[in-house]
MARBADREN-162873 format. One record per residue (C-alpha): residue number from 1; residue in three letters; x, y negated, z. Coordinates in nm, 3 decimals, padded with zeros to 5 digits. Example, Ala and Ser with C-alpha at 12.3 -4.5 7.8 and 13.67 -1.06 7.14 Angstrom:
+-----+--------+---------+---------+---------+
: num : residu :    east :   north :      up :
+-----+--------+---------+---------+---------+
:   1 :    ALA :  01.230 :  00.450 :  00.780 :
:   2 :    SER :  01.367 :  00.106 :  00.714 :
+-----+--------+---------+---------+---------+
END
This chain:
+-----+--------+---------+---------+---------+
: num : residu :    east :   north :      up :
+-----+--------+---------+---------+---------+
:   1 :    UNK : -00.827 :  02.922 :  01.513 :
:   2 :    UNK : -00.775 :  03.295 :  01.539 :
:   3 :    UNK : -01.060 :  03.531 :  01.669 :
:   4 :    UNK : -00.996 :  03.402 :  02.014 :
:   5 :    UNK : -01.019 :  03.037 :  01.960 :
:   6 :    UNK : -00.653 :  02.977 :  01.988 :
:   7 :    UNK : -00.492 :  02.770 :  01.750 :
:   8 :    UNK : -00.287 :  02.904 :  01.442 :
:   9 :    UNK :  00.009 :  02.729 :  01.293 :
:  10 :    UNK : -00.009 :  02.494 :  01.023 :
:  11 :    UNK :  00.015 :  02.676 :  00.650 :
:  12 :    UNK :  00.325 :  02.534 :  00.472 :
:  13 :    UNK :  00.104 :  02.354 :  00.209 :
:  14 :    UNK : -00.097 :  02.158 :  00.515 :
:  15 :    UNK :  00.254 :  02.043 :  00.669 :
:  16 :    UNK :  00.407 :  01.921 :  00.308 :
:  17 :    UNK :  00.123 :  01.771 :  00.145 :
:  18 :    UNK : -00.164 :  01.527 :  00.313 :
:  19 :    UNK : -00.490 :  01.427 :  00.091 :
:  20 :    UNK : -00.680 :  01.102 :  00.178 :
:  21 :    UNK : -00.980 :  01.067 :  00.047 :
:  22 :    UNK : -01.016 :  00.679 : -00.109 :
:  23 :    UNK : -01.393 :  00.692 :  00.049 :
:  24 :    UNK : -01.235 :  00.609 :  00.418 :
:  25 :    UNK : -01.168 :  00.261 :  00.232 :
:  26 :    UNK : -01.561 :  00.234 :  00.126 :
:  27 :    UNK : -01.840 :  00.051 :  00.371 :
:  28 :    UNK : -01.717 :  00.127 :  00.756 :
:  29 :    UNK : -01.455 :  00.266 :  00.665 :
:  30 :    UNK : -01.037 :  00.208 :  00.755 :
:  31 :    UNK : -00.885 : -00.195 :  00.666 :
:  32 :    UNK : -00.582 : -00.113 :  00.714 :
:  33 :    UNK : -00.373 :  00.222 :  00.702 :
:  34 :    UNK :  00.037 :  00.324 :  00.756 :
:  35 :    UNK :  00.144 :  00.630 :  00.578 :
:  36 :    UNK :  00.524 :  00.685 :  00.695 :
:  37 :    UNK :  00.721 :  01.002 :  00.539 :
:  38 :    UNK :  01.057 :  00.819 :  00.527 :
:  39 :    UNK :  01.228 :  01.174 :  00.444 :
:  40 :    UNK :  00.939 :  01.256 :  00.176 :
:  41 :    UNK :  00.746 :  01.103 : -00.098 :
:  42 :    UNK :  00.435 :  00.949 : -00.128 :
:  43 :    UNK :  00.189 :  00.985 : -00.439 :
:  44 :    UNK : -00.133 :  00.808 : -00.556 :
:  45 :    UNK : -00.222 :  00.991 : -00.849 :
:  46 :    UNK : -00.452 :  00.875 : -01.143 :
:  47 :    UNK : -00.797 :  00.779 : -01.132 :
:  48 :    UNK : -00.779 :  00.732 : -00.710 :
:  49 :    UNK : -00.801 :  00.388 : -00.668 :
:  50 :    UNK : -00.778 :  00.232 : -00.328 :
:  51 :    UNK : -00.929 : -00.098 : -00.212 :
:  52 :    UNK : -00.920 : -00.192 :  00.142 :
:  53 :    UNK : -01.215 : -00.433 :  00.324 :
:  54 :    UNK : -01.113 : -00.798 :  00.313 :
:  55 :    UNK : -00.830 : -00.919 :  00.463 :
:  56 :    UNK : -00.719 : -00.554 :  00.475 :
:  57 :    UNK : -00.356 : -00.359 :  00.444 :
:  58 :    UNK : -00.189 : -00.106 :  00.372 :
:  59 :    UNK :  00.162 : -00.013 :  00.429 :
:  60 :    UNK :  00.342 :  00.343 :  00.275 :
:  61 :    UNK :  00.707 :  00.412 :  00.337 :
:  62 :    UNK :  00.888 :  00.698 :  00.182 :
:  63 :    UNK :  01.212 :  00.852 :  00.037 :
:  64 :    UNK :  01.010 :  00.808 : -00.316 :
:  65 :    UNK :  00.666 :  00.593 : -00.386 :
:  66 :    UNK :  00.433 :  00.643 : -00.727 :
:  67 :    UNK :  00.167 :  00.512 : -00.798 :
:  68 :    UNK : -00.047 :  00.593 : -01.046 :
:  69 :    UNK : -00.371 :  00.405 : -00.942 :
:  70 :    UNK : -00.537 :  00.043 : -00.902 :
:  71 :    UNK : -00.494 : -00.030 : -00.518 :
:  72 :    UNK : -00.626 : -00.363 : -00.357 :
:  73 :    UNK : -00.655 : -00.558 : -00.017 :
:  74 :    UNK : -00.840 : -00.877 : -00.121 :
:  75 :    UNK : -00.661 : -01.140 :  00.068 :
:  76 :    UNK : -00.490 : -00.884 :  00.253 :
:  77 :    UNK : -00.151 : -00.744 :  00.216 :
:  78 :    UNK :  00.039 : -00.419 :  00.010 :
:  79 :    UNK :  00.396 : -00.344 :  00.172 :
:  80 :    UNK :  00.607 : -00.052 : -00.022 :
:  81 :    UNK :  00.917 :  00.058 :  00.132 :
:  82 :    UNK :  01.113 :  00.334 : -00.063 :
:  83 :    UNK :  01.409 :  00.435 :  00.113 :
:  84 :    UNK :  01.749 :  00.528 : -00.028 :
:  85 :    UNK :  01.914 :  00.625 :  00.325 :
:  86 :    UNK :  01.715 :  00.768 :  00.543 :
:  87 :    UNK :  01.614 :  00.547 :  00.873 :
:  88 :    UNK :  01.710 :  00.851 :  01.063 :
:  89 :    UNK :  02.051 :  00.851 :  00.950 :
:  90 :    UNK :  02.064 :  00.528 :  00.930 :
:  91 :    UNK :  01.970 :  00.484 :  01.312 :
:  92 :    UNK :  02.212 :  00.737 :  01.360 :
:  93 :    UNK :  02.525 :  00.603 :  01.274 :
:  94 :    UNK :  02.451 :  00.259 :  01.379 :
:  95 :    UNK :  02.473 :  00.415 :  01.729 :
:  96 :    UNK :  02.771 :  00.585 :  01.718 :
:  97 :    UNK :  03.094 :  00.467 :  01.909 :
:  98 :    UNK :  03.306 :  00.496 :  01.566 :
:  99 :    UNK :  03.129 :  00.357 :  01.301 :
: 100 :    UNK :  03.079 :  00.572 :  01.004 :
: 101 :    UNK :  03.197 :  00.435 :  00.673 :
: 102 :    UNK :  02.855 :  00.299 :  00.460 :
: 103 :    UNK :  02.720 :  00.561 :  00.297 :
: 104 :    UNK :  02.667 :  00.619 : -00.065 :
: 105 :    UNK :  02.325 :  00.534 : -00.244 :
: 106 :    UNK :  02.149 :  00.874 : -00.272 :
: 107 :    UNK :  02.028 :  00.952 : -00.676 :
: 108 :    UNK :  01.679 :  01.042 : -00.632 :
: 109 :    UNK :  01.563 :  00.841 : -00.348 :
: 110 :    UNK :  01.448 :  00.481 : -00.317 :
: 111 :    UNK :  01.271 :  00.491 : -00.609 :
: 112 :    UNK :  00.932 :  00.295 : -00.642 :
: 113 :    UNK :  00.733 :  00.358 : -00.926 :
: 114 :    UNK :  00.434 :  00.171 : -01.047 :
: 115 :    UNK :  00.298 :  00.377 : -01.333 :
: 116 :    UNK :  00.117 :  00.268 : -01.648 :
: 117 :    UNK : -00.253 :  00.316 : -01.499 :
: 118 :    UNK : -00.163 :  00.173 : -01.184 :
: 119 :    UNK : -00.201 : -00.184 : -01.068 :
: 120 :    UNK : -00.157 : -00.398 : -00.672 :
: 121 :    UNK : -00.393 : -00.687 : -00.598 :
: 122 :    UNK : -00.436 : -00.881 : -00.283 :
: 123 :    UNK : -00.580 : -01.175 : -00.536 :
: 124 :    UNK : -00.885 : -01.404 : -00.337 :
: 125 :    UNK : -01.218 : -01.355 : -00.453 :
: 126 :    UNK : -01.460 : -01.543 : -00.589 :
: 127 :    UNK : -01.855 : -01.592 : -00.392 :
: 128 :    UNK : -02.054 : -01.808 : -00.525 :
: 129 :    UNK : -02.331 : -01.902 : -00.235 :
: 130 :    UNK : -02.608 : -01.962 : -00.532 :
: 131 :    UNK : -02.575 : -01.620 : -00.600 :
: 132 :    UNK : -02.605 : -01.449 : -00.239 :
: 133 :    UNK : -02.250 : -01.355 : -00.200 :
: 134 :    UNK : -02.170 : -01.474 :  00.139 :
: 135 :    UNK : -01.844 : -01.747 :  00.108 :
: 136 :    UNK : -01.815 : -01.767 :  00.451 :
: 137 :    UNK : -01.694 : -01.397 :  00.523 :
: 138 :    UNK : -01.546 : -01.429 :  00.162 :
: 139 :    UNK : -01.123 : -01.502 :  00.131 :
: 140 :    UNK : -01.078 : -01.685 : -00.148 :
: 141 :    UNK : -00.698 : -01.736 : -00.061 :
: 142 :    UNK : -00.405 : -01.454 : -00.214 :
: 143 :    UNK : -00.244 : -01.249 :  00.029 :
: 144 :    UNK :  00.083 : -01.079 :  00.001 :
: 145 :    UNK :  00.232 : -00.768 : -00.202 :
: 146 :    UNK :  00.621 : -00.670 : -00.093 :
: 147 :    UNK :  00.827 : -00.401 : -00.251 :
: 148 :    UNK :  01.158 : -00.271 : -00.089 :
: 149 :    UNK :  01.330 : -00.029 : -00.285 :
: 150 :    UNK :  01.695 :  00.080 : -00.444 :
: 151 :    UNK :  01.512 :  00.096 : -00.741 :
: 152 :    UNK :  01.181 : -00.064 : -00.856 :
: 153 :    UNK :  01.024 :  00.046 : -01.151 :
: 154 :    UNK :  00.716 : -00.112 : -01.258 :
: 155 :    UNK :  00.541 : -00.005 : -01.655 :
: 156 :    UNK :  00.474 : -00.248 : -01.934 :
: 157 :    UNK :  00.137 : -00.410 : -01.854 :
: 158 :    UNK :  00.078 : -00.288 : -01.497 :
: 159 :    UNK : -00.039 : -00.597 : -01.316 :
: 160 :    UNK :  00.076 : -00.746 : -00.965 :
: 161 :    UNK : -00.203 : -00.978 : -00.876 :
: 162 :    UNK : -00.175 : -01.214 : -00.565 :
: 163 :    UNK : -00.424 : -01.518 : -00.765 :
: 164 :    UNK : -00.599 : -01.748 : -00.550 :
: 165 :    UNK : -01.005 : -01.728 : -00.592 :
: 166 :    UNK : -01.299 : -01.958 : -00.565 :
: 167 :    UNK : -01.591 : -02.032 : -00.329 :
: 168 :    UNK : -01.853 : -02.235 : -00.457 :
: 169 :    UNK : -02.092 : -02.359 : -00.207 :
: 170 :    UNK : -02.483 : -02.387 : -00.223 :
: 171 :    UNK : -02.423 : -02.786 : -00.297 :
: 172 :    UNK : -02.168 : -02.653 : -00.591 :
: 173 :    UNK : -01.882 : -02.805 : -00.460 :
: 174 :    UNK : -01.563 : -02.572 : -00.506 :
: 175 :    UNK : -01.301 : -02.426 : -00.267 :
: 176 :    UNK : -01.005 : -02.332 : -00.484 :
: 177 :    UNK : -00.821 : -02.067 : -00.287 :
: 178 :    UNK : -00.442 : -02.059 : -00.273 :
: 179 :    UNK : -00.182 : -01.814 : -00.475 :
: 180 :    UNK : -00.054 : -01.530 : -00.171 :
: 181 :    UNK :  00.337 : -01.456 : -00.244 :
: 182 :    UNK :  00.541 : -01.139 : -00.407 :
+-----+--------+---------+---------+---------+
END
């Protein structure tokens, strides 16, 4: 706001760039969130893991995805879309009265990167009622991770977990939760 309390226009830096704090994840906070920059790219650098609340999901689409981070939605779901054409474009010419001829794949874009210290998980947990974890909010049962991209690129021991889990009741009978899917 300027000295009158009207509002100023956006710096450069606050239009291009957009930091989320992982704590909107944490108790109360968002289980689910949509970043879409379909013309830009989206990054989750080092040492920012995510983890939604159960069930939770979380859904980024961009030119160009990295991440560099552990992110989980136990039992929830991950969707990556990296996008080689643009959706504008795209939507563009598949309006037109003359069809345009298919475009060529754009070097640069549609890349989706999952670096060395990242990792996706929407593996089941495990609550074990003997020990005061509560198995009936608990989802022992995998959820589902999807990748879209020109061009997937995922590092030597990064890990893309969608394991089934366990609840073990007070009587300690067991409740083997099922795989989710890739």
């Amino acid at each position: 706001l300027d000295q009158d309390g009207t509002a100023l226009p956006l710096r450069a830096e606050r239009k291009s760039e957009l930091l989320v704090s992982p704590a909107l994840f944490e108790s109360r906070g968002f289980g689910s969130l949509l970043v879409e920059n379909t013309d830009g790219d989206i990054t989750i650098p080092n040492n920012t893991p995510l983890e939604t609340s159960l069930g939770g999901s979380i859904v980024l689409r961009a030119a160009n995805i990295s991440i560099n981070s552990k992110i989980s939605a136990p039992g929830g779901s991950l969707d990556f879309s990296a996008f080689n054409i643009s959706p504008f474009e795209a939507a563009r010419g598949q309006s037109a009265t003359i069809k345009p001829p298919t475009p060529l794949p754009n070097p640069g874009r549609g890349v989706f990167t999952l670096g060395p210290a990242g990792g996706l998980s929407t593996a089941g947990l495990l609550a074990d009622a003997r020990s005061g974890v509560f198995p009936d909010t608990a989802i022992a049962d995998g959820g589902s991770i999807s990748i879209n991209a020109y061009t997937a690129r995922l590092s030597p021991g990064t890990l893309v977990d969608v394991s089934g889990g366990l609840r073990i009741a007070l009587n300690e009978s067991m409740d083997f939760g099922s795989a989710g899917s890739i």
